[in-house]
C-alpha positions as CSV (number, residue, x, y, z in Angstrom):
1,X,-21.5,-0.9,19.3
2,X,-22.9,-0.4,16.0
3,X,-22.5,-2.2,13.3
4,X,-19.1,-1.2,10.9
5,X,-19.6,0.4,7.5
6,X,-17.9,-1.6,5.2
7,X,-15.8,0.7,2.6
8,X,-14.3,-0.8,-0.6
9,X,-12.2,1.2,-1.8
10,X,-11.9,0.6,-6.1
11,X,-8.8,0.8,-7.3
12,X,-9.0,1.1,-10.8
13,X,-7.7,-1.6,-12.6
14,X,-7.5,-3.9,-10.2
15,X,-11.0,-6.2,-10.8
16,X,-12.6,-4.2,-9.3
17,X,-15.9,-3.5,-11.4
18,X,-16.8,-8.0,-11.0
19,X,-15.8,-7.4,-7.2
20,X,-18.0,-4.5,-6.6
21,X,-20.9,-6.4,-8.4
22,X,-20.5,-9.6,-6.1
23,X,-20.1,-6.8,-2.9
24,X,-23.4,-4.7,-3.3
25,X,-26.0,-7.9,-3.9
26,X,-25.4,-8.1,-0.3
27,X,-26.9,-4.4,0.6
28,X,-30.5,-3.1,-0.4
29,X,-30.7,0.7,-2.1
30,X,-30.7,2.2,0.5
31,X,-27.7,0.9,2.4
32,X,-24.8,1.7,0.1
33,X,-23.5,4.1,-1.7
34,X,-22.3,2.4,-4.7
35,X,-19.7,5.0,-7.0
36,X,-21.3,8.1,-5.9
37,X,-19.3,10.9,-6.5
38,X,-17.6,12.3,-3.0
39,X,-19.3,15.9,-2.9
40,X,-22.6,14.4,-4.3
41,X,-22.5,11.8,-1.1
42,X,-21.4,13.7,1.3
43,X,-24.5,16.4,0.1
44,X,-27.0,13.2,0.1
45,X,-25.6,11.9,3.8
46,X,-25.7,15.5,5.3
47,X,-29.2,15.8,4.7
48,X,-30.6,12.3,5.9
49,X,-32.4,12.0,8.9
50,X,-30.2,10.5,12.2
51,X,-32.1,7.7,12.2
52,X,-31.3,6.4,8.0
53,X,-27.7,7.8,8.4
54,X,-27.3,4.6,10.5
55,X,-28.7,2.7,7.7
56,X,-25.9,3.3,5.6
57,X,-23.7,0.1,6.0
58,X,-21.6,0.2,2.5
59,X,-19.7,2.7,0.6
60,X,-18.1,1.6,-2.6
61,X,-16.3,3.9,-5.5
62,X,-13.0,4.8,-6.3
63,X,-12.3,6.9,-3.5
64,X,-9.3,7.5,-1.3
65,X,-8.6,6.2,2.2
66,X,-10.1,9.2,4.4
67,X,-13.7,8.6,3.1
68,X,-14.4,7.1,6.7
69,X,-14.5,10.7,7.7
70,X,-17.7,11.7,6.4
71,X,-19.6,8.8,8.8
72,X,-19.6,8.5,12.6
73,X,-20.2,4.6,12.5
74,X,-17.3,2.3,13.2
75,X,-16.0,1.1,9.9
76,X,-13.5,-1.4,8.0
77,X,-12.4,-1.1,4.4
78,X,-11.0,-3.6,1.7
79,X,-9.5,-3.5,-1.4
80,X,-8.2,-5.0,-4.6
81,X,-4.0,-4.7,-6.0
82,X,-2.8,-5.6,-8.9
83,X,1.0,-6.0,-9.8
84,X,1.7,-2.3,-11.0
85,X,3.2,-2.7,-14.6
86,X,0.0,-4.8,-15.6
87,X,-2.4,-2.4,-14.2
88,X,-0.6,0.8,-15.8
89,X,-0.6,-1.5,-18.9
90,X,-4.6,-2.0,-18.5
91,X,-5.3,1.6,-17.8
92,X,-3.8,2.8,-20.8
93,X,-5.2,0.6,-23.5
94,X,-8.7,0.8,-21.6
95,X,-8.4,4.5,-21.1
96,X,-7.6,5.2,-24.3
97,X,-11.1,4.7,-25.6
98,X,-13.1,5.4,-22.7
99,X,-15.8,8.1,-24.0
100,X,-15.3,11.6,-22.6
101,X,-12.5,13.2,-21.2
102,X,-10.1,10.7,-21.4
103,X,-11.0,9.6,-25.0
104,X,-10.8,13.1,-26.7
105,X,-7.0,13.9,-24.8
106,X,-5.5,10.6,-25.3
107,X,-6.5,9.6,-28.8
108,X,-3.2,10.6,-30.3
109,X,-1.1,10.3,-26.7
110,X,1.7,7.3,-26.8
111,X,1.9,4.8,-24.1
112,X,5.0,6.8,-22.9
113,X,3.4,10.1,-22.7
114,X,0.4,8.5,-21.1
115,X,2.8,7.3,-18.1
116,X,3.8,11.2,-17.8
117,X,0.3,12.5,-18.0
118,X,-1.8,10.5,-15.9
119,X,-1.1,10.7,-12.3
120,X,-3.0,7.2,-11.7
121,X,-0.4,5.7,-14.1
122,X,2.6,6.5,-11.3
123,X,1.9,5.3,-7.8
124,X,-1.3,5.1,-8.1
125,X,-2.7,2.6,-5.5
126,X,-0.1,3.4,-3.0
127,X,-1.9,7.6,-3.5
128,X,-5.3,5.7,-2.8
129,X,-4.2,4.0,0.5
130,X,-2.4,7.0,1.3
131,X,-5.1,9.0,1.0
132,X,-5.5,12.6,-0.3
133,X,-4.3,14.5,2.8
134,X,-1.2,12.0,3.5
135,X,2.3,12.4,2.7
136,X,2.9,9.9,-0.2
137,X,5.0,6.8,1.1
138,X,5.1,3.1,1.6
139,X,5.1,3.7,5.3
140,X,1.7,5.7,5.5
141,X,0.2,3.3,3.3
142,X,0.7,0.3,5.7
143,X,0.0,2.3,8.7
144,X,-3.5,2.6,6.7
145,X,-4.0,-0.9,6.4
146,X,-4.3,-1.7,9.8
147,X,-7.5,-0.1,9.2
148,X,-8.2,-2.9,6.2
149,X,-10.1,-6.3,7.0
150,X,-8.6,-7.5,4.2
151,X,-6.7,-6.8,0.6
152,X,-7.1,-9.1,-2.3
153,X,-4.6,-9.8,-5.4
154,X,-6.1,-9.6,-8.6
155,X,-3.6,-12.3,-9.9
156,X,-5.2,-14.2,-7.3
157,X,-8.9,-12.9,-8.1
158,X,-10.6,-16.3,-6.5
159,X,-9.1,-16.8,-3.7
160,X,-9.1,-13.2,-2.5
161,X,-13.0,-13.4,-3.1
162,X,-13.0,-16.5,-1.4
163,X,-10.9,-15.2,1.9
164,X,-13.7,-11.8,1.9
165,X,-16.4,-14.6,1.9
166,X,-15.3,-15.7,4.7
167,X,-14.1,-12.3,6.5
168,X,-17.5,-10.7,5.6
169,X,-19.8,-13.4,5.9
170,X,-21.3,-13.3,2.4
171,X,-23.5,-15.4,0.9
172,X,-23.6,-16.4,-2.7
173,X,-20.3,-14.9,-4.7
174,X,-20.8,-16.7,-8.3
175,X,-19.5,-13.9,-10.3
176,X,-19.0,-12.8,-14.8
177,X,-16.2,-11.0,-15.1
178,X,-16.7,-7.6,-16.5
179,X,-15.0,-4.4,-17.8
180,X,-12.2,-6.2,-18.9
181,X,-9.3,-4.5,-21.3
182,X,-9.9,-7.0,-24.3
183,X,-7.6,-4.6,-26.7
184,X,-4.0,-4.7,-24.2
185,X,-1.5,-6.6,-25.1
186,X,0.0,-9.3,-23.2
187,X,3.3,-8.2,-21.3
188,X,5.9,-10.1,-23.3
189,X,4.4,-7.6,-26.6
190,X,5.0,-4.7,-24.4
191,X,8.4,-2.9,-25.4
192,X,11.1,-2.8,-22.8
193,X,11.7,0.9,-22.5
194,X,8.2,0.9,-21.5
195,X,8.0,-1.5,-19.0
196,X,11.2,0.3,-17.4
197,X,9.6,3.5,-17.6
198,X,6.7,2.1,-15.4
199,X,8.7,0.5,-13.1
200,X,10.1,4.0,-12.5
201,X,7.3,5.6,-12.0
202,X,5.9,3.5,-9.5
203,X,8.3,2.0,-7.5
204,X,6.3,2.5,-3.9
205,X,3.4,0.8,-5.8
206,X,5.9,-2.3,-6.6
207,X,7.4,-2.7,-2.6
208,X,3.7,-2.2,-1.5
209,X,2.0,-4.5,-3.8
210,X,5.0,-7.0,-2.9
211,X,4.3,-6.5,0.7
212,X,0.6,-7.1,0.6
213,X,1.0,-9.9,-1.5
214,X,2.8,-11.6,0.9
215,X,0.6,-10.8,3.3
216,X,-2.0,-12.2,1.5
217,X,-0.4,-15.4,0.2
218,X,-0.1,-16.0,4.2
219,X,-3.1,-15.5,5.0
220,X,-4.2,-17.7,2.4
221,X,-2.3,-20.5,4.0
222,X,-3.9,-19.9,7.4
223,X,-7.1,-20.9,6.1
């Protein structure tokens, strides 16, 4: 059988940014595509020989689950989740001034018209396990992680990175964080009406997240 191609799939958010700079020291150039845009990948993988398509052996980006599609190899994804109030909380103060698109519309936009605006901002990791084809529901999205090795917490950064170690077999995984938020407040400074108002908004992300972290926390103790 051929070797799997190993897809992580960036939530944003969620760590991912360290955890996709500890994942692709393990691949040379040639063998991942690391955040390439979907259309521009699947363009590049159409038009490779038979022979290099099977040296592709890692996708990383923020794509949805479905992404396995564009490949014939046997594959295996993995992820990051955070608890959903402190990632909407994250995405908001770290969108705010990210240059572009997001930048030029938000510079005025409250925290409580961001939650309206941005679709990643309600339910967004349960859309991404989903994926873009799939009816939106808790359900779907665990019938979708049978297809996951494994999904980390990224209130429990280290030992998620150290239970991929040992799923993956990877070698060194010394690690700086990076892309933090350094401007968010700390949840006890967010007001209450907005932490309801997420809470409302992603309510499948809250019974997912509690169901993989409890997953996870089990898994933990079987090591």
């Amino acid at each position: 059988m051929d070797e799997k191609v190993v897809i992580f799939m960036h939530i944003p958010k969620t760590g991912g940014t360290t955890l996709n700079n500890i994942f692709k020291k393990f691949y040379s150039e040639n063998e991942i595509y690391d955040h390439v845009p979907l259309e521009k990948m699947n363009k590049q993988f159409s038009q490779l020989k038979e022979e290099d398509k099977k040296n592709i052996k890692a996708i990383s980006g923020h794509h949805f689950y479905g992404i396995h599609e564009f490949f014939s190899q046997p594959y295996v994804y993995f992820s990051m989740m955070r608890h959903p109030i402190e990632r909407v909380i994250s995405l908001y103060y770290f969108l705010k001034s990210y240059p572009g698109y997001y930048e030029e519309n938000m510079k005025h936009m409250s925290f409580e018209d961001y939650i309206d605006w941005d679709p990643q901002a309600t339910n967004g990791q349960t859309k991404q396990i989903c994926g873009g084809k799939s009816h939106l529901s808790v359900e779907k999205a665990k019938e979708n992680l049978l297809e996951f090795e494994s999904i980390g917490i990224t209130e429990m950064f280290n030992e998620s990175l150290l239970l991929l170690k040992k799923k993956f077999k990877w070698g060194n995984i010394k690690y700086k964080k990076v892309n933090v938020t350094k401007s968010r407040p700390l949840l006890d400074e967010v007001p209450i009406e907005i932490i309801k108002k997420i809470e409302k908004h992603n309510e499948l992300d809250i019974e997912l997240f509690q169901y993989i972290k409890s997953n996870f926390i089990k898994q933990i103790n079987d090591l």
